[in-house]
C-alpha positions in Angstrom: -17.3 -2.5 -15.2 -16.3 -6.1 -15.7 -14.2 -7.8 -13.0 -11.6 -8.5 -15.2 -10.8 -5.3 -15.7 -11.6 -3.9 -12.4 -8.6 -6.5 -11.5 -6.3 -5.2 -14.1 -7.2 -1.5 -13.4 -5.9 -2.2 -9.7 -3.1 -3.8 -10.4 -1.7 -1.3 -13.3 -2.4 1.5 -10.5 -0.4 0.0 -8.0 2.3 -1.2 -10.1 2.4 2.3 -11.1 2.7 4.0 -8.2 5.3 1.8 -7.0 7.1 2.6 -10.3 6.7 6.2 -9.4 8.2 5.6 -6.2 11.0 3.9 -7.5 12.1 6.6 -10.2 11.1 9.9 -7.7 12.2 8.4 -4.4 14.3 5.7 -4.2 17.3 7.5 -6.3 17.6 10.3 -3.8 17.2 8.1 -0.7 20.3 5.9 -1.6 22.1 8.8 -2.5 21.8 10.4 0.8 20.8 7.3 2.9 19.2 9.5 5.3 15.9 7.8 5.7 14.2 9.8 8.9 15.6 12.8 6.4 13.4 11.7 3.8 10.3 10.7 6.6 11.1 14.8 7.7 11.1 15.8 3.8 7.2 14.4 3.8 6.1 17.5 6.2 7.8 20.5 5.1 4.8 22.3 4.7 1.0 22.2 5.8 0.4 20.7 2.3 2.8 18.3 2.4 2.2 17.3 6.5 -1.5 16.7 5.2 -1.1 14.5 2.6 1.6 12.6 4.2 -0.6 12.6 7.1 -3.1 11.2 4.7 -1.0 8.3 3.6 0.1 7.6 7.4 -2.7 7.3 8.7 -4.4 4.5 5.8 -1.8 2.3 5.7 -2.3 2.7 9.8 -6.4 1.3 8.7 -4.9 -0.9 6.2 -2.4 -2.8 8.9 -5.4 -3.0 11.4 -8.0 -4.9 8.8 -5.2 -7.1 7.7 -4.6 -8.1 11.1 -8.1 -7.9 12.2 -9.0 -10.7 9.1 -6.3 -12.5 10.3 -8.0 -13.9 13.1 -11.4 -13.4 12.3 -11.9 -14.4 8.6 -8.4 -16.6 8.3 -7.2 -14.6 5.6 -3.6 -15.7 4.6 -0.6 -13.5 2.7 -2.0 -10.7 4.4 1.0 -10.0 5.9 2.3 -9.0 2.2 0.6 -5.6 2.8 1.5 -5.0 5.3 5.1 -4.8 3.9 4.0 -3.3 0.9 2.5 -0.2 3.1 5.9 0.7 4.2 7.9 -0.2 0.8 6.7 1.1 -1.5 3.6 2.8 0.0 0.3 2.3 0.9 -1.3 2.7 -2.8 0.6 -0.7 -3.5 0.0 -2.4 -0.4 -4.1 -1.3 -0.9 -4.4 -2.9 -4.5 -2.8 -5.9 -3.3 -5.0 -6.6 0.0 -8.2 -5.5 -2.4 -7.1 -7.8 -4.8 -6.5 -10.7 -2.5 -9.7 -10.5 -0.8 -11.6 -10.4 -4.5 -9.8 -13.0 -5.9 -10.9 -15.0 -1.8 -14.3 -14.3 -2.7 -14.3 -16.6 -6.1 -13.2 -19.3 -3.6 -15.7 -21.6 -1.8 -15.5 -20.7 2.2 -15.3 -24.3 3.9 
Protein backbone atom coordinates (compact mmCIF):
# COMPACT_ATOMS: atom_id res chain seq x y z
CA UNK A 1 0.00 0.00 0.00
CA UNK A 2 1.26 3.38 -1.06
CA UNK A 3 1.43 6.18 1.56
CA UNK A 4 -0.67 8.27 -0.19
CA UNK A 5 -3.37 6.26 0.16
CA UNK A 6 -2.61 4.81 3.42
CA UNK A 7 -3.16 8.74 4.35
CA UNK A 8 -6.30 9.08 2.49
CA UNK A 9 -7.65 5.70 3.80
CA UNK A 10 -7.23 7.23 7.42
CA UNK A 11 -8.62 10.18 6.89
CA UNK A 12 -11.88 9.01 4.93
CA UNK A 13 -12.30 6.59 8.02
CA UNK A 14 -12.19 9.10 10.49
CA UNK A 15 -14.10 11.60 8.74
CA UNK A 16 -16.63 8.94 8.53
CA UNK A 17 -16.95 7.97 11.69
CA UNK A 18 -17.26 11.36 12.88
CA UNK A 19 -20.11 11.73 10.21
CA UNK A 20 -21.65 8.69 11.80
CA UNK A 21 -21.53 10.30 14.97
CA UNK A 22 -22.98 13.29 13.88
CA UNK A 23 -26.18 11.80 12.04
CA UNK A 24 -26.78 8.75 14.95
CA UNK A 25 -25.77 10.74 18.09
CA UNK A 26 -25.69 14.23 18.04
CA UNK A 27 -29.59 14.65 16.96
CA UNK A 28 -30.81 12.75 20.03
CA UNK A 29 -28.36 14.32 22.44
CA UNK A 30 -29.56 17.96 21.65
CA UNK A 31 -32.92 16.81 21.81
CA UNK A 32 -32.79 15.55 25.18
CA UNK A 33 -29.59 17.46 26.36
CA UNK A 34 -28.99 14.83 28.85
CA UNK A 35 -25.42 14.05 28.30
CA UNK A 36 -24.46 11.56 31.44
CA UNK A 37 -28.03 10.08 29.95
CA UNK A 38 -26.41 9.39 26.79
CA UNK A 39 -22.66 8.32 28.73
CA UNK A 40 -25.46 5.74 30.85
CA UNK A 41 -27.14 4.76 27.30
CA UNK A 42 -23.36 3.35 26.23
CA UNK A 43 -23.70 0.36 29.00
CA UNK A 44 -27.07 -0.90 28.84
CA UNK A 45 -26.02 -4.27 28.35
CA UNK A 46 -22.80 -6.54 28.72
CA UNK A 47 -22.43 -5.86 24.94
CA UNK A 48 -22.74 -2.53 24.94
CA UNK A 49 -20.60 -1.97 28.55
CA UNK A 50 -17.85 -3.88 26.51
CA UNK A 51 -17.48 -2.00 23.57
CA UNK A 52 -17.98 1.21 25.23
CA UNK A 53 -15.48 -0.02 27.59
CA UNK A 54 -13.45 -0.60 24.61
CA UNK A 55 -13.53 2.86 23.26
CA UNK A 56 -12.93 4.31 27.01
CA UNK A 57 -10.30 2.80 27.63
CA UNK A 58 -8.18 3.73 24.02
CA UNK A 59 -8.79 7.07 23.92
CA UNK A 60 -7.53 6.69 27.80
CA UNK A 61 -3.91 5.03 25.76
CA UNK A 62 -4.42 7.65 23.11
CA UNK A 63 -4.43 10.75 25.83
CA UNK A 64 -1.36 9.17 27.60
CA UNK A 65 0.99 8.87 24.28
CA UNK A 66 -0.07 12.33 23.27
CA UNK A 67 1.01 13.59 26.44
CA UNK A 68 3.85 11.33 26.89
CA UNK A 69 5.34 12.67 23.11
CA UNK A 70 4.74 15.93 24.45
CA UNK A 71 7.63 16.05 26.49
CA UNK A 72 9.60 13.47 25.27
CA UNK A 73 9.58 13.78 21.35
CA UNK A 74 8.22 17.62 21.21
CA UNK A 75 5.39 16.70 19.24
CA UNK A 76 3.04 19.80 18.75
CA UNK A 77 -1.07 19.95 17.97
CA UNK A 78 -1.15 16.94 19.93
CA UNK A 79 -3.50 18.33 22.03
CA UNK A 80 -6.12 18.22 18.92
CA UNK A 81 -6.65 14.55 19.88
CA UNK A 82 -7.03 14.77 22.64
CA UNK A 83 -10.20 16.86 21.90
CA UNK A 84 -11.11 14.81 19.20
CA UNK A 85 -11.23 11.57 21.72
CA UNK A 86 -14.08 13.16 23.54
CA UNK A 87 -15.95 14.99 20.40
CA UNK A 88 -16.46 13.08 18.28
CA UNK A 89 -14.66 9.85 19.55
CA UNK A 90 -11.66 8.19 19.62
CA UNK A 91 -11.81 6.69 15.90
CA UNK A 92 -11.31 10.44 14.88
CA UNK A 93 -9.00 11.52 17.39
CA UNK A 94 -6.74 8.12 16.43
CA UNK A 95 -6.50 8.98 12.56
CA UNK A 96 -5.61 12.36 13.34
CA UNK A 97 -2.63 11.60 15.96
CA UNK A 98 -1.56 8.66 13.39
CA UNK A 99 -1.63 11.04 10.69
CA UNK A 100 0.33 13.76 12.43
CA UNK A 101 3.05 11.63 13.59
CA UNK A 102 3.36 10.23 9.69
CA UNK A 103 3.23 13.28 8.13
CA UNK A 104 6.36 14.31 11.38
CA UNK A 105 8.24 11.54 10.03
CA UNK A 106 8.72 13.21 6.38
CA UNK A 107 10.20 16.08 8.31
CA UNK A 108 13.98 16.40 9.15
CA UNK A 109 14.34 16.01 13.19
CA UNK A 110 16.84 19.03 14.15
Amino acid sequence: MSKGLFEALIIALGVLFAVVFAIIVAPPLLESGDVMGAFAAGFVNPYASGYSMDAILTGLILIVWVLYERSARGVRHGWVAIVLCFVPGVATAFAYYLLLKCRMRRKPVP
